[in-house]
C-alpha positions, 0 to 999 in steps of 0.5 A: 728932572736933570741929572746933576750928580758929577756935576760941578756946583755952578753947572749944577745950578745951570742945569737946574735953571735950565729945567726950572727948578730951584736947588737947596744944599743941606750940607753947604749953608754958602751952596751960592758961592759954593763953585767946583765941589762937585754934586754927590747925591741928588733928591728926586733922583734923575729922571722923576717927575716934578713941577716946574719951580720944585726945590731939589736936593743936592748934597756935596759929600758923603754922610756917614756910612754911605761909603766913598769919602769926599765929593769927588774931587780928584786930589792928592791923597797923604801918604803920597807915593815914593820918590821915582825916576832920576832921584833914584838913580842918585847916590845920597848927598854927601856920599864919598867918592874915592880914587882908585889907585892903580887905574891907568887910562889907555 
């Protein structure tokens, strides 16, 4: 049996292929067209011993209570960090400027 936790859908199914077993995915009724959501839990484990032509199970997500919070996939997570760098260097728009009077350039 193949490792295919951490693997993308479609290299998934490769790999599967590859060692000529069929792959179901309870939580993705589209698993065929299903492509860069990446494999979070697997059924027989990686490793087991099974017969050629045997389905394994392959989930995308977590279930409930089973901790983590996505498939893996690496993505921007709201509230997004701060403003940095230049922009906080810079006075707020609209901000007056005033002369200095006296000020005599040498």
């Amino acid at each position: 049996m193949p490792k295919l936790v951490g693997l993308m859908a479609v290299d998934a199914r490769e790999a599967a292929e590859a060692g000529g077993v069929l792959l179901a995915a309870p939580d993705r009724p589209d698993f065929r067209r299903t492509v860069v959501e990446y494999v979070v839990r697997q059924y027989p484990p990686p490793g087991a011993e099974i017969p050629r032509g045997a389905v394994v199970t392959v989930w995308f997500e977590f279930g409930e209570g089973e901790g983590g919070g996505g498939a893996g996939v690496h993505e921007p997570r709201l509230p997004r960090p701060g403003g940095g760098g230049m922009q906080r260097e810079l006075d707020e728009p609209g901000a007056p400027y005033y002369a200095v009077a006296g000020f005599n350039s040498p």
